[in-house]
C-alpha positions in Angstrom: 116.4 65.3 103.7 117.7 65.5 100.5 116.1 67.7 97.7 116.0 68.6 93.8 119.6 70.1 92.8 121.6 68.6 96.1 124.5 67.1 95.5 124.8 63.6 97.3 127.7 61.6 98.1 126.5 57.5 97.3 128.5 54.5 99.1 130.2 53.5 95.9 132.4 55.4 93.3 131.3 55.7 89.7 133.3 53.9 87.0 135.1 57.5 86.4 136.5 57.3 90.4 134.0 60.5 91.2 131.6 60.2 93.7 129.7 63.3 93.4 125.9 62.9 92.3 123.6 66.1 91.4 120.1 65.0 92.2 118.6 65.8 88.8 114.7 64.4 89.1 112.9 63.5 91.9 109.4 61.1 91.8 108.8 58.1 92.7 112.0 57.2 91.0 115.1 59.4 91.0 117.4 60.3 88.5 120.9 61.3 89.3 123.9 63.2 87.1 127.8 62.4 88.2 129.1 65.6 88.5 132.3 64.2 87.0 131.7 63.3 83.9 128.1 63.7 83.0 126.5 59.8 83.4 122.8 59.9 84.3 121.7 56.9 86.4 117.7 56.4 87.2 116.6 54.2 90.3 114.0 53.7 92.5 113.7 56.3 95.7 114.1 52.9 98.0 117.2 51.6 96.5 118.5 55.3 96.2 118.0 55.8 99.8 119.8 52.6 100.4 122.7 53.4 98.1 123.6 57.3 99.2 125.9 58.0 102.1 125.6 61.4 103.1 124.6 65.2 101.3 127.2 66.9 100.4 125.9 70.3 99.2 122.1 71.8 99.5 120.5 73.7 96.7 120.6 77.0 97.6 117.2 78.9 97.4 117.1 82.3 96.7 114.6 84.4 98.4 112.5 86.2 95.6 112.0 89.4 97.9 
Protein backbone atom coordinates (compact mmCIF):
# COMPACT_ATOMS: atom_id res chain seq x y z
CA UNK A 1 0.00 0.00 0.00
CA UNK A 2 1.20 3.19 -0.85
CA UNK A 3 1.83 5.96 1.89
CA UNK A 4 2.60 9.81 2.57
CA UNK A 5 6.19 10.63 0.83
CA UNK A 6 6.25 7.35 -1.59
CA UNK A 7 7.15 7.99 -4.75
CA UNK A 8 4.70 6.26 -7.31
CA UNK A 9 5.07 5.48 -10.86
CA UNK A 10 1.24 6.39 -12.70
CA UNK A 11 0.33 4.64 -16.18
CA UNK A 12 0.82 7.85 -18.11
CA UNK A 13 3.88 10.30 -18.44
CA UNK A 14 3.50 13.96 -17.42
CA UNK A 15 3.59 16.66 -20.10
CA UNK A 16 7.47 17.10 -19.03
CA UNK A 17 8.07 13.06 -20.20
CA UNK A 18 8.78 12.26 -16.27
CA UNK A 19 6.83 9.84 -14.67
CA UNK A 20 7.88 10.10 -11.14
CA UNK A 21 5.12 11.29 -8.60
CA UNK A 22 5.98 12.12 -4.76
CA UNK A 23 2.75 11.41 -2.88
CA UNK A 24 2.54 14.84 -1.21
CA UNK A 25 -1.19 14.65 0.76
CA UNK A 26 -3.17 11.95 1.41
CA UNK A 27 -7.27 12.23 2.48
CA UNK A 28 -9.92 11.46 0.87
CA UNK A 29 -8.42 13.11 -2.13
CA UNK A 30 -4.69 12.95 -2.94
CA UNK A 31 -2.36 15.32 -4.04
CA UNK A 32 0.67 14.48 -5.99
CA UNK A 33 4.20 16.51 -6.95
CA UNK A 34 6.14 15.30 -10.36
CA UNK A 35 9.41 14.90 -9.17
CA UNK A 36 10.55 16.35 -12.51
CA UNK A 37 9.59 19.48 -12.57
CA UNK A 38 7.49 20.48 -9.68
CA UNK A 39 3.58 20.29 -11.04
CA UNK A 40 1.12 19.39 -8.32
CA UNK A 41 -1.92 17.43 -9.54
CA UNK A 42 -4.96 16.78 -6.85
CA UNK A 43 -7.45 13.74 -7.52
CA UNK A 44 -9.71 11.69 -5.95
CA UNK A 45 -8.11 8.38 -4.00
CA UNK A 46 -10.47 6.20 -6.55
CA UNK A 47 -9.26 7.60 -9.69
CA UNK A 48 -5.64 7.76 -8.26
CA UNK A 49 -5.81 4.21 -7.53
CA UNK A 50 -6.96 3.62 -11.03
CA UNK A 51 -4.30 5.83 -12.59
CA UNK A 52 -0.91 4.64 -10.64
CA UNK A 53 1.09 1.64 -11.93
CA UNK A 54 3.38 0.51 -9.41
CA UNK A 55 5.54 2.24 -6.14
CA UNK A 56 8.64 2.95 -6.91
CA UNK A 57 10.31 4.14 -3.62
CA UNK A 58 8.89 3.89 0.15
CA UNK A 59 9.31 6.61 2.64
CA UNK A 60 11.76 5.63 4.72
CA UNK A 61 10.95 5.83 8.57
CA UNK A 62 13.35 6.49 10.92
CA UNK A 63 13.24 4.72 14.20
CA UNK A 64 13.29 7.53 16.91
CA UNK A 65 15.20 5.12 19.39
Amino acid sequence: MYDLGDVVEMKKPHACQANRWEIIRMGADIKIKCTNCGHIVMMTRRDFEKKMKKILEKKLIKDSE
